[in-house]
N, C-alpha and C positions, 0 to 999 in steps of 0.2 A: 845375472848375479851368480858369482861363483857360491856354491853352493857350504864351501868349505873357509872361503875368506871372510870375515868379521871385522868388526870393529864394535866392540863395549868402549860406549863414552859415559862417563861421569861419574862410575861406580868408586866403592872403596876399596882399595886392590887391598889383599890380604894375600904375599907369601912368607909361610914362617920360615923355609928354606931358605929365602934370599934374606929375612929381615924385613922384607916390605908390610907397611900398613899405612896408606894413605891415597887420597883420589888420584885415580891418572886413567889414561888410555891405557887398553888392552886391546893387539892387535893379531888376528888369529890368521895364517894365510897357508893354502897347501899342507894341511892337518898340524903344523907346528903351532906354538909362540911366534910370533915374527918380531914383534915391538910392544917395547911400553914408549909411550908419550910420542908418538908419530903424528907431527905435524901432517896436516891436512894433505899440503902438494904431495909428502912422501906415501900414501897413502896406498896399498894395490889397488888396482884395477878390479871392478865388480865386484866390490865388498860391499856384503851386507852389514846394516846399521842398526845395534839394539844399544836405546839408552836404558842405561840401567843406573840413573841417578838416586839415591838414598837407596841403593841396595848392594851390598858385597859380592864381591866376584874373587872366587875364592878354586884355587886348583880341586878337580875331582875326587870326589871321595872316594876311599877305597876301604874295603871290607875286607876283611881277612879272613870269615869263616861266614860263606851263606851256603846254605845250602835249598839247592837247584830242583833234588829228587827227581831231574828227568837224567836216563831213562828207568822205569818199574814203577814209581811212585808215581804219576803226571795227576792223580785225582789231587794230591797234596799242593803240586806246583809244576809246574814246567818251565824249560830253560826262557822262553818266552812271556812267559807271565813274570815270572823272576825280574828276568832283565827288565819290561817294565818297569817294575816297582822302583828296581833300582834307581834306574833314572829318574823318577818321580820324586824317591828320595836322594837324589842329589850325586848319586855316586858312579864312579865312570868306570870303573874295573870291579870286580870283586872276585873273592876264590873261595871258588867253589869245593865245598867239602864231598866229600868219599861215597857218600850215603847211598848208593846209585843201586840197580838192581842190572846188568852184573854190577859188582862193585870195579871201582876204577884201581885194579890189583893188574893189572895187565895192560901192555901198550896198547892195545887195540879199542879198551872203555874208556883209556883218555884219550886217545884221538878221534871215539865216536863223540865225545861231550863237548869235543873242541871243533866239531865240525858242526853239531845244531847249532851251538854256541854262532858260528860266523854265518850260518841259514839265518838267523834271528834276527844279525844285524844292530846289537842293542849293544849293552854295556864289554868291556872286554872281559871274558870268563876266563879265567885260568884257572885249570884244577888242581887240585891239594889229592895225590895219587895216597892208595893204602900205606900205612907204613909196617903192615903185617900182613901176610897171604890169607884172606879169606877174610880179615879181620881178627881173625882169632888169637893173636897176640904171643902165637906159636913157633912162625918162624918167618922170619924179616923177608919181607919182597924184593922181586927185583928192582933193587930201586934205581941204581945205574940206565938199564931197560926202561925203567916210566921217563928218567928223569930227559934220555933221549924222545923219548913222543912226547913232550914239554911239560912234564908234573911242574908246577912251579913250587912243589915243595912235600910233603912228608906225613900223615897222619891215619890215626883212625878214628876221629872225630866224627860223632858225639861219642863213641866208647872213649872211654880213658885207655892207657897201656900201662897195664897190673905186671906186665913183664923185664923186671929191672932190668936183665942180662942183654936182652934184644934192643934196649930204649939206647944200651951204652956202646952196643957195637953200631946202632945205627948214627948215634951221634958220631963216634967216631969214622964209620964210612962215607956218610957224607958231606965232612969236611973237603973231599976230591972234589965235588960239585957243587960246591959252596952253595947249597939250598938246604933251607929251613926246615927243622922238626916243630912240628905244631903238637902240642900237647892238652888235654884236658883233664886237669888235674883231679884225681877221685881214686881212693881205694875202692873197688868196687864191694868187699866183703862186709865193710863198715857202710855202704851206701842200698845197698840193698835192696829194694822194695821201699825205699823212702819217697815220701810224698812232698813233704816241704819242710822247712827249717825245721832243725832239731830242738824245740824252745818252749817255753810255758804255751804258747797258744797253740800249738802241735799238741799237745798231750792235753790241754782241753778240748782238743776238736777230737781227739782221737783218731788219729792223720800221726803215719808212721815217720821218723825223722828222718831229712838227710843232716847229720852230725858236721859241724864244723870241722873235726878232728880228721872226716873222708877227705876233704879239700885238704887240709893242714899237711896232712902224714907225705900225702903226692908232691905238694909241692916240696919241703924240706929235701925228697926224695931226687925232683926233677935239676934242682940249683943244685946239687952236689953231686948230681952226672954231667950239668954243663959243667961243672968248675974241673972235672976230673979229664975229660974229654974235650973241652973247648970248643965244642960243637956248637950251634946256633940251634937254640933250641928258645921255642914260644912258650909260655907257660899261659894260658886263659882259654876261658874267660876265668878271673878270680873272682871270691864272691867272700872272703873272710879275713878278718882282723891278722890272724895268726898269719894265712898268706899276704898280707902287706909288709908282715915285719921281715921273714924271712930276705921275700925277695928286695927290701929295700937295705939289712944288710947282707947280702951277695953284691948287690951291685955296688955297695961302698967299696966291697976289695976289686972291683974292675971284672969280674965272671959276668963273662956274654950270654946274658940272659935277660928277654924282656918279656912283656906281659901286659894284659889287655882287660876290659871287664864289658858288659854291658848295659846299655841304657836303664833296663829294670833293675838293675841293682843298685842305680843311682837314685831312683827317685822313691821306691816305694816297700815296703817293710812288709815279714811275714801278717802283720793287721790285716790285711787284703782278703789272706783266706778263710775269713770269717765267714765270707761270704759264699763258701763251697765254690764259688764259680771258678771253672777250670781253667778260663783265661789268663789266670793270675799261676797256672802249673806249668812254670818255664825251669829252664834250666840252665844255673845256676839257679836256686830255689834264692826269692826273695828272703835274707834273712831280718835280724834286728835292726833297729834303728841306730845302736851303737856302731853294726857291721856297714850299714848305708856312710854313715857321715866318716867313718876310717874312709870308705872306701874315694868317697870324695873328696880327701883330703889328699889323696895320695893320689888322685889324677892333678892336684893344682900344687902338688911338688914333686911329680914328674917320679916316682918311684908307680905308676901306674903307665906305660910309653901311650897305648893306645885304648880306645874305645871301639868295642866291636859292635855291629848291629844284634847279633843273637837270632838271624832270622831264622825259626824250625820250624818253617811252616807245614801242619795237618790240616787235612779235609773236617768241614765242622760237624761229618758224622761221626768223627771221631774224639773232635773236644766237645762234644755233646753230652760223650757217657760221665757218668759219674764222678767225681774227681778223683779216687784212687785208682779209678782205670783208666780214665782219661790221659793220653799221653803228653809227655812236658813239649812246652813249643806254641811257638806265638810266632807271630807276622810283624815282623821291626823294619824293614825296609825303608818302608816310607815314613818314617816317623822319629827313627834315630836322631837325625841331626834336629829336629825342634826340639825332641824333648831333649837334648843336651843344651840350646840356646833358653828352652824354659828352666830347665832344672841347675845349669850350674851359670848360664852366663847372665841372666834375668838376675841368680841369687848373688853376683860378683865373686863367687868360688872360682870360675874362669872369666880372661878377657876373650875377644873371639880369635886373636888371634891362635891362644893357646887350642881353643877349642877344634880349630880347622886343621891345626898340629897333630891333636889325638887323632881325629878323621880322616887325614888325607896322608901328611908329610910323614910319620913318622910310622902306619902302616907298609906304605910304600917302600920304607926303607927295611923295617923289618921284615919284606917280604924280599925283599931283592927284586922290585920290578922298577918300570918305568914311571912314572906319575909322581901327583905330591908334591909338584913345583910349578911354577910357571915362568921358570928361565928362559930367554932364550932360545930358541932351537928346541922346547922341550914339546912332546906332545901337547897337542892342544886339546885338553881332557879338564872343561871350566865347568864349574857350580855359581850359579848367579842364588843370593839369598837375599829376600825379602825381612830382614830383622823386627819388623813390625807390624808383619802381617800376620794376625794372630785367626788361629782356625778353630775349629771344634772337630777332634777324630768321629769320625762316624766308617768303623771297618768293613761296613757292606761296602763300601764307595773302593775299599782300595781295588788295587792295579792284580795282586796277591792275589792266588788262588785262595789264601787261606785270611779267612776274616776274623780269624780271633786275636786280642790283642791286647794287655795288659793298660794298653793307651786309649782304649776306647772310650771316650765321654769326656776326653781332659780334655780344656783348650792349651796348647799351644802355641809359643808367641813369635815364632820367624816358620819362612817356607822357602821351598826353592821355588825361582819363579823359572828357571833354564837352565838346562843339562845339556854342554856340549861337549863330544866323543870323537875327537880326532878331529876337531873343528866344523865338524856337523853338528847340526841343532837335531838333538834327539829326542828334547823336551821343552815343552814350554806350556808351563801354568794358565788354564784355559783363564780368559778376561773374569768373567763372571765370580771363579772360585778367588780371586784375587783382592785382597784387600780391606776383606772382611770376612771374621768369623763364619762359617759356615753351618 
């Protein structure tokens, strides 16, 4: 058997790219797409056979901000344990954020992250190089320079950049290499030492704010450098009312700009940190219940483009201390795409097709990469999902270095059951965890 040739029979094919949503063959051969609906005789040679009846087969998912922390962090996570996860959770590329120790400010930390990255073997890692030397927001990197050792794009992510002057020549420099500024929208003066949502249950806990107004001011700030520059420029993860309206009017007058949020911010409100526990101290801080249901209204009328995972994974000596020292970051990987089929496609806020749109098509496109379809000749980068195969998180079990996770103890109601990467089987859902709650 060719190791690389497939054939998925029976499943629901879901491309939002193409318009597809309904049962046919998928035919994987020599890392491509080869065919949908490939009669038997026309069939390659040595293709391996997975039925994947009553479960969706859906192009790979891509993440647009995880972060790897190898090399200097590896206690947090390594590009190996990462890439697991990823594929666990269903996604076949992802891009890799700056966070690194050297940081990736120079060609030589992105081509060392791009070289464990292909040791690893696992999901395709493209890194998001600094978009400021040192990070400091002081003076713009070579970004020409990274974008030649293959930055697939532009940030200093998790920092925000407090430096309007550099945000608007960067936008406008790299419009020549038509690659993406990634932004994380935050005054940092207003954000400060904040703990979690800036709201009545903050000031009963005694837990310092992050203020909506930190998000709000960034963004108004970031849509009026794309609109001036024309740059492509990311604005997320968003996590507030006021940035919904913003960037949903910009995008009414045509300004290229899109924007992204995360799973925590879909399903669960500042009430959480009732409970001191630090796993709920991520970032974008869980706001109100008012902010959750904007927020999901505005991924199912498309003024939200994508859903990001929000992985920031720490070592759990370190979400152990205290919750005001405790640093923000959770373990999303494996868990994103269910809790988006529990939280918005279970509640009919999304159909899946839209859902596979946030996750796969519509990152890909805002990243300027390959994936996110299944045309054709396109990569063969496939998510098989189990829609009814409902689980129970239990974070010791994941792939993650890091097991803390805002999702722990929820059950879940779809899963990936196979993740394939170039038309290699990189994952497949052991029998046992399959098919019931675990």
């Amino acid at each position: 058997m060719n190791d690389s040739t497939w054939v998925l029979d029976g499943g629901r094919l879901i491309d939002p790219a193409n318009g597809i949503d309904r049962i046919a063959r998928l035919v994987l051969h020599e890392g491509k797409v080869h065919s949908i609906d490939t009669p038997d005789g026309d069939l390659p040679p040595d293709a391996g056979r997975l039925d994947v009846s009553g479960k969706i087969v859906a192009p790979g998912l891509v993440d647009l901000a995880t972060e790897l922390r190898e090399p200097g962090s590896e206690e947090d996570e390594t590009i190996q344990t990462g890439s697991n996860a990823a594929l666990a959770g269903g996604y076949t590329t992802v891009l890799c954020c700056s966070s690194t120790k050297p940081l990736m400010d120079s060609a030589a930390s992105v081509q060392l992250v791009r070289q464990i990255a292909q040791r690893v073997d696992g999901v395709r890692v493209l890194p998001i190089a600094c978009l400021s030397k040192g990070r400091q927001a002081e003076q713009m990197a070579e970004l020409g320079i990274l974008a030649a050792a293959g930055a697939a794009g532009f940030s200093d992510t998790p920092r925000p950049m407090p430096n309007d002057a550099l945000l608007k020549r960067a936008l406008d420099y790299c419009r020549m290499f038509d690659l993406p500024i990634f932004d994380r929208p935050e005054v940092p003066e207003l954000a400060d030492g904040g703990v979690m949502h800036d709201g009545q249950i903050g000031l009963i806990l005694g837990l310092k704010g992050l203020p909506t107004e930190a998000e709000d001011l960034a963004v108004a700030r970031d849509v009026r450098l794309a609109e001036a520059t024309k740059g492509r420029l990311h604005v997320g993860p968003v996590s507030t009312m006021g940035s919904i309206d913003m960037i949903g009017r910009v995008k009414s007058r045509g300004i290229r700009i899109s924007a992204s949020v995360c799973p925590h911010n879909l399903f669960g409100s500042d009430e959480l940190l009732r409970s001191y526990d630090s796993r709920y101290k991520v970032h974008p801080p869980m706001r109100s219940p008012s902010h959750v249901e904007a927020l999901r209204n505005a991924v199912a009328e498309g003024v939200i483009d994508a859903i990001e995972s929000g992985h920031m994974p720490r070592a759990q000596e370190k979400k152990a201390n205290d919750l005001d020292l405790a640093p923000f970051g959770a373990s999303a990987l494996e868990t994103t795409l269910a809790a988006i089929a529990t939280d918005l496609v279970e509640t009919k806020i999304l159909n899946w097709s839209r859902a596979i749109e946030c996750l796969s098509t519509a990152p890909a496109r805002i990243a300027g990469v390959e994936g996110g379809t299944l045309s054709v000749g396109a990569n063969a980068d496939v998510t098989v999902i189990d829609p009814s195969n409902a689980w129970s998180v239990e974070a010791k079990e994941f792939r993650s270095r890091c097991h803390s996770s805002p999702m722990t103890g929820r059950t879940l109601s779809a899963r990936v059951t196979h993740t394939l990467v170039g038309g290699r089987l990189k994952f497949e859902l052991h029998p046992t965890a399959a098919g019931a709650a675990s």
